[in-house]
N, C-alpha and C positions, 0 to 999 in steps of 0.2 A: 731803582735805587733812589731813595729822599734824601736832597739834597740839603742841605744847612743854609740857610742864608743868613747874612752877617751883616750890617751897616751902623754905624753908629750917627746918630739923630737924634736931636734936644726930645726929651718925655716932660709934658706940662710942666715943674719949675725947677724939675733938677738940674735944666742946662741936661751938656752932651752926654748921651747912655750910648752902651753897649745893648742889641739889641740881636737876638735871637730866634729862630723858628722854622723850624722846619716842617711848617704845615699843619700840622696837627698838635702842636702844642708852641707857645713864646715864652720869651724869657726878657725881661732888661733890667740891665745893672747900670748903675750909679757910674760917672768917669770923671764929672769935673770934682765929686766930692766921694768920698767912703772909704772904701767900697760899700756900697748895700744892692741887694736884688730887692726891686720897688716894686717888680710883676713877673707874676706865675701864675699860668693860666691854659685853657684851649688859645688857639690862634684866634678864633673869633669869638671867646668865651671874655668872661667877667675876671678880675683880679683876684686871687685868694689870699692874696698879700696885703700888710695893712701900709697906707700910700699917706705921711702924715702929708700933708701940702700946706698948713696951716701950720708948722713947726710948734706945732700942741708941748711935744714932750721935748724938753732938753734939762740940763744940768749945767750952771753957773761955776767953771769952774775955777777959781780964784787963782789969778796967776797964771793961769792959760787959755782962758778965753770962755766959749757959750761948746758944748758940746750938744749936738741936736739926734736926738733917735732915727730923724729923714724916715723910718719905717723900713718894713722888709724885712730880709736878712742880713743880719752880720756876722764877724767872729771876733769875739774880745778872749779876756785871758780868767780866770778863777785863781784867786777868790778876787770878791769887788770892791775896789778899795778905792780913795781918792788922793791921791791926782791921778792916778794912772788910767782908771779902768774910764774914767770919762775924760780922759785925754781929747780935745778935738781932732775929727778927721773933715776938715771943711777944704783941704785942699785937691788938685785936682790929682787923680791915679797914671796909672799905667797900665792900660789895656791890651794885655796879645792876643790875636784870635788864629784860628790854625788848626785847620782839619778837624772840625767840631769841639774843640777846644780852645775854651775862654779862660785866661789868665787877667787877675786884677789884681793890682799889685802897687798899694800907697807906698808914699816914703816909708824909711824905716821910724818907729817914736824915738821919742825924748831919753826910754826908758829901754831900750839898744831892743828890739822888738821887731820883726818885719812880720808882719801880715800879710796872709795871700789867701784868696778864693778862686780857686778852679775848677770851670760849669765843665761839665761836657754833656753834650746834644747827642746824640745817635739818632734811630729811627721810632717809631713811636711814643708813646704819653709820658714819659720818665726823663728826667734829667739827675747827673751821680755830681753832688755838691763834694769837693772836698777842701777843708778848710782847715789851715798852716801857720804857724805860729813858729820862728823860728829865734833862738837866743842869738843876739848878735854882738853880744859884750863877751869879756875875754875874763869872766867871773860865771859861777855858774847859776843857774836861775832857778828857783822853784815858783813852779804855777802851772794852770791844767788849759788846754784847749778849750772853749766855750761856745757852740754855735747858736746864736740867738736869733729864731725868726718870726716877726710879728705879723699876724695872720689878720684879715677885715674884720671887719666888727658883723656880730649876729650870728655867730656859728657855735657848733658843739664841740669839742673834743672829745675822745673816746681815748682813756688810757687806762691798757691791758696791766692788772697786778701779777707780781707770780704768783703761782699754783702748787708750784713745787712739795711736795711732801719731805718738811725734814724732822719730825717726829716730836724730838722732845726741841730743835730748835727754830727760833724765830725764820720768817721765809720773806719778811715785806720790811721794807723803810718806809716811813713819810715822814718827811723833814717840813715845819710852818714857820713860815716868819712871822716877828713880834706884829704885824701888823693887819694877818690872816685871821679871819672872825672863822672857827671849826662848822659855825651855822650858817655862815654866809648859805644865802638861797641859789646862788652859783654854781657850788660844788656839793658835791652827790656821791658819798664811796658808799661800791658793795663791796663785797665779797672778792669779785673777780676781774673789776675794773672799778675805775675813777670817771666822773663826767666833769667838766667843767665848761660853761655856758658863756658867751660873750655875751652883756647887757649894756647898751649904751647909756640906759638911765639910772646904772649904780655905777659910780666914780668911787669911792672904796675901792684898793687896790685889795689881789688874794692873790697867793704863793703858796705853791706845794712843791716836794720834791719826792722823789720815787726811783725804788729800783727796778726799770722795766726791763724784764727777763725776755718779753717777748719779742723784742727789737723792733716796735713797729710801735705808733697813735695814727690816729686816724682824725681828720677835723671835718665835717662836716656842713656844709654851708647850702641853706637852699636845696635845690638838686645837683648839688658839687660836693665833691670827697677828694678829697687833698691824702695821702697815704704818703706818711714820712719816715723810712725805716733808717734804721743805723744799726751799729756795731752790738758784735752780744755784750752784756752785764759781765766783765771777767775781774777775778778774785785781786783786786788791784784796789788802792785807795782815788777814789774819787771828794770833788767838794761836798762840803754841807752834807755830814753824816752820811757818806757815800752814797749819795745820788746818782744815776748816768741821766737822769731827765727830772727836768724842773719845768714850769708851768706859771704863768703869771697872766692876770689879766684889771683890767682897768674899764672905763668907762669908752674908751678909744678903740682896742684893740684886743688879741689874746697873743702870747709868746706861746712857741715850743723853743723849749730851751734844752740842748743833748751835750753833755759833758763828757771829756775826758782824761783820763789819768794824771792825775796831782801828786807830780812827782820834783826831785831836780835834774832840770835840761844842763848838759852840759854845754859849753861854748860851740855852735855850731848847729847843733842839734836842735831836728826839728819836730815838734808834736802835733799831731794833726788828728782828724774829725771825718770821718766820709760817710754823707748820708745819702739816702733816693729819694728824691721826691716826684710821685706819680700822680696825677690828675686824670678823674672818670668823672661819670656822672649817673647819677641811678634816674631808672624808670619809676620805683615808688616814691612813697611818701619818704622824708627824710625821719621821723617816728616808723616806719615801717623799717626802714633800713638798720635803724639802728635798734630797733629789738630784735631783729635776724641777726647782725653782726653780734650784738654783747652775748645772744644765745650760744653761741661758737667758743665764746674766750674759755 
């Protein structure tokens, strides 16, 4: 039976993490500030996570202070508006940990909001992210779950389009923001997938959103494949022209970004996210890999 080990120990300048692993795959999250997961990886393998340590990306935000991306993963709220969605979270959390489960758990916001991420570890290369957003005003709330996680610079992404046969109707979204060049050299749609490229020497940001039917991208790094699945696409209203997956990348980093349901929460009620993320590594080329994978979508 593999066991879980658990200790919490300063990771280069976050101060104290929550730290994860049982052998064949680690995990460490953010304690004195976030929550964010800053690393996702093999046990003795490389980060797939993007690690800002230069506090590169933040947002100034007037009235409540410097809000910092710190990198990794987060969970904010849809749609992204200010002051809220760049609220700071620079204070320290609350961490449980407990029979392979990792609870992270800031204050509640300004904005009656409690946020929570919950890892759990088992045995093998996968860990189940679930991610919580719960109304805590005595009014009711309209907004959608948000899981946003920034992956290393230099990789691919692989996102599966539907396929679906609906005849006389439409079967695909792509949602761009005003800031998305359609030619950027980045991104690549076919037919039956989307590619998008991390490049560290174009700073031009690009955004897409998509209904992915297939519940799964895949990022590709080197000889590392990051495999991030989630919930199916259901007949529900989602953000930004009902998207359940949006995609951003920068000169720094690449987001996988998983959405869901944009509804109103009532007082109490909680709306949440649960994704896998599993970590392999291939024997080919990362071009050989990913002309065998898109040949399958």
């Amino acid at each position: 039976m593999m066991s879980i080990n658990y200790k919490e120990s300063d990771y280069k300048n976050y101060g104290k993490c929550a730290w994860l692993d049982n052998g064949s795959i680690k995990l460490i999250a953010t304690v004195d500030v976030g929550p964010r997961i800053v690393f996702f990886g093999a046990s003795d393998g490389v980060n797939m996570l993007f690690e800002d340590i230069d506090r590169n990306f933040y947002e100034i935000n007037n009235g409540y202070g410097v809000w910092y991306a710190y990198g990794g993963h987060r969970i904010w709220s849809a749609p992204e508006v200010m002051p809220e969605t760049y609220l700071p979270d620079n204070s320290r959390i609350e961490a449980i940990f407990d029979n392979g489960e990792l609870i992270l758990r800031p204050a509640r916001t300004k904005f009656d909001k409690q946020f929570e991420i919950v890892v759990t570890m088992g045995e093998g290369n996968s860990v189940v992210i679930e991610n919580r957003i719960t109304n805590c005003s005595d009014k009711p709330a309209e907004y959608a779950p948000w899981s946003v996680t920034g992956l290393a610079a230099g990789g691919t992404e692989i996102i599966p389009l539907c396929r679906e046969d609906k005849g006389f109707l439409p079967n695909r979204t792509m949602a761009l923001w005003s800031y998305s060049d359609i030619k950027d050299e980045r991104f690549e749609l076919k037919n039956n997938y989307a590619l998008l490229k991390q490049d560290s020497k174009k700073k031009k940001p690009f955004k897409a959103g998509f209904n992915v039917t297939d519940k799964k991208i895949v990022y590709i790094k080197d000889s590392h494949i990051l495999k991030v699945s989630f919930d199916d696409y259901k007949q529900i209203v989602y953000p930004d022209f009902c998207c359940n997956f949006e995609t951003y990348t920068n000169d720094l980093f690449l987001e996988c970004e998983i959405l869901g349901e944009l509804r109103t929460y009532q007082p109490g009620e909680t709306a949440s996210i649960k994704e896998v993320w599993e970590i392999s590594d291939i024997e080919c080329s990362p071009e050989k890999f990913m002309e065998e994978f898109v040949s399958k979508i």
